[in-house]
N, C-alpha and C positions, 0 to 999 in steps of 0.2 A: 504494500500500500504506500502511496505519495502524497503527502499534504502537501498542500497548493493553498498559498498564502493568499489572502487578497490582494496584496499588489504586485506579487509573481507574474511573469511576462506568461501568457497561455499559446504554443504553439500551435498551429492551424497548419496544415499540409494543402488541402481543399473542402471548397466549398459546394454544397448541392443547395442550387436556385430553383426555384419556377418564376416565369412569367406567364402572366393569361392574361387574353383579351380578345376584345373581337375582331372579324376576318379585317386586315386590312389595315391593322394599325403599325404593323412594321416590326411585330415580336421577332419573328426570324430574324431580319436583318438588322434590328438592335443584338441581338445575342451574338452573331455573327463578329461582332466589331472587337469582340476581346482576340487578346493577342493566342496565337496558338489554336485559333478554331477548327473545329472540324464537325459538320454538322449530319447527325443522322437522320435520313429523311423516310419517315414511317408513313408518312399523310401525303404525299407527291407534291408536298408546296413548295419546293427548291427553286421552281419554276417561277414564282411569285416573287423572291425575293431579290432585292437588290444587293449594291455591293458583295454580293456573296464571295463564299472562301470556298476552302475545300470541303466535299462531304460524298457522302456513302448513300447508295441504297440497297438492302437486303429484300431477298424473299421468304424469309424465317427468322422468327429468334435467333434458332442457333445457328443461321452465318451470322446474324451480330454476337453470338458468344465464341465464334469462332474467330471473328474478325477484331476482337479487344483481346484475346488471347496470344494472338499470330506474333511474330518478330516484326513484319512487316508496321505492325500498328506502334507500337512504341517506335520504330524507328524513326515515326513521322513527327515525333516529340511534339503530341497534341497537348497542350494545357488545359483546354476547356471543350469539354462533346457536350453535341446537345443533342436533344432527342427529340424531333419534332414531328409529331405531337407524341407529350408523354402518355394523352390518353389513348391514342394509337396504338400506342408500342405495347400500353399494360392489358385494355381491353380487347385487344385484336389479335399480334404477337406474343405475349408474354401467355396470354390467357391458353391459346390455340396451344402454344407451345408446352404446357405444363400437362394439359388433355391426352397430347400426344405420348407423352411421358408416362402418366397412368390415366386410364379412364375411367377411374373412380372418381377425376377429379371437375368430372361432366355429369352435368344435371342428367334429368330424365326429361327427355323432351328437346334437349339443347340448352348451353350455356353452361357457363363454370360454378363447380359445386361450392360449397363451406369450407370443405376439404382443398379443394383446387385451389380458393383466395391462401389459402393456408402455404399451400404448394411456391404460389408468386411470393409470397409474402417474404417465402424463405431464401429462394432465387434471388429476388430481388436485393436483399438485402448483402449476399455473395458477389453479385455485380456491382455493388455502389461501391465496398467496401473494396474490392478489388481495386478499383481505379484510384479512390482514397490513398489508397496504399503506394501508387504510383504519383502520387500528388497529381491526381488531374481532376479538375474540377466538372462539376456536371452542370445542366443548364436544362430544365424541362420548358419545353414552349407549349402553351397550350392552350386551347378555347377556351371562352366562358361561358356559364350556364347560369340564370338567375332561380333563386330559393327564396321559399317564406323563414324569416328568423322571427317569430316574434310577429310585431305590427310592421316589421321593416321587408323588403326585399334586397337580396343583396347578392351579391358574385360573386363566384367560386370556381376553378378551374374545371373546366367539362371533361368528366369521365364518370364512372359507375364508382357505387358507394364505396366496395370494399378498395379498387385501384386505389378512390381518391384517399384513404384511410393510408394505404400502403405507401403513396407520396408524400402525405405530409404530414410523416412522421419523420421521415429523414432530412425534407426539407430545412437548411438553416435560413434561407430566406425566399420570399413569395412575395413577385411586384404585379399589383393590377396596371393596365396600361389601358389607356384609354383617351379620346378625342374632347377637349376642353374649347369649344369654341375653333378655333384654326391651331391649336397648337395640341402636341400627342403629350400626354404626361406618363409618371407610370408613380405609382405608389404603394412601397414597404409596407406602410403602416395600417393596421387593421380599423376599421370603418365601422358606420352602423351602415356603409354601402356594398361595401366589399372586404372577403378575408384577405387576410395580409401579415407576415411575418418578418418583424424586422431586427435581426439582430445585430449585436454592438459592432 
């Protein structure tokens, strides 16, 4: 065990982001602009974005678990992958992908079981931490979807419950972006408008 003082300097290796917002506001090609991009493109929006860098597109999870594994990928000394869209990649790939694995972890009827969310949950967390490991930081792009909280409505990254559960828990921060008049803004900090995670 290591006590950590209060004004002990705390190392950080990387960080895992979300942005959401809706189509059109420039998520992609703001995440793009860190230095060392490399962008995975799960949703075919590559095509949409500007200044673009380098990036990937697979036909399965596991070329993406084969392709953050390879020599080839570190060689390319990515600093920061994004995932675009994270709920693409959880609902769609990740999901499809764990089914394939075992098929207990598929409903009756279609769709991923209790057991399945259980299944990403634990993957998921193998992939974030792997990369962590290599200091490379993550960057989830992803739509928004509006909820009742309360008497409020408010936004929150679009994907299905348990994904959104399995995202942001690991997230250390989560920026809403959004069109204010003629100018895009995006904002860390949580709302009675929108969730938001903003750390020190």
């Amino acid at each position: 065990m290591k006590i950590i003082e209060e004004h002990d300097k705390l190392e950080i290796d990387a960080l895992v982001g979300i942005i959401f917002g809706d189509p059109g506001m420039g998520k992609s090609t703001l995440s793009m602009q860190a230095d060392g991009s490399f962008l995975m493109d799960f949703d075919d929006g590559l095509k949409r974005a500007i200044r673009r860098k380098r990036a990937g597109k697979v036909d399965t999870f596991q070329d993406f678990l084969d392709f953050i594994a390879s020599p080839d990928f570190y060689k390319m000394e990515i600093k920061n992958l994004i995932c675009d869209t994270g709920g693409t990649m959880l609902d769609n790939y990740m999901a499809e992908h764990v089914i394939k694995q075992d098929k207990s972890n598929e409903k009756k009827g279609g769709g991923i079981s209790l057991q399945g969310y259980g299944a990403m949950k634990d993957l998921f967390r193998i992939v974030v931490n792997r990369l962590k490991a290599k200091k490379i930081n993550i960057t989830f792009v992803c739509h928004t979807e509006s909820f009742k909280d309360g008497e409020h409505t408010r936004f929150r990254p679009k994907m299905t419950g348990g994904s959104y559960d399995i995202l942001m828990q690991v997230a250390d921060f989560v920026g809403f972006m959004e069109s204010r008049g003629d100018k895009r803004t995006i904002n860390f900090d949580p709302t009675d408008r929108s969730i938001g995670k903003n750390a020190p």
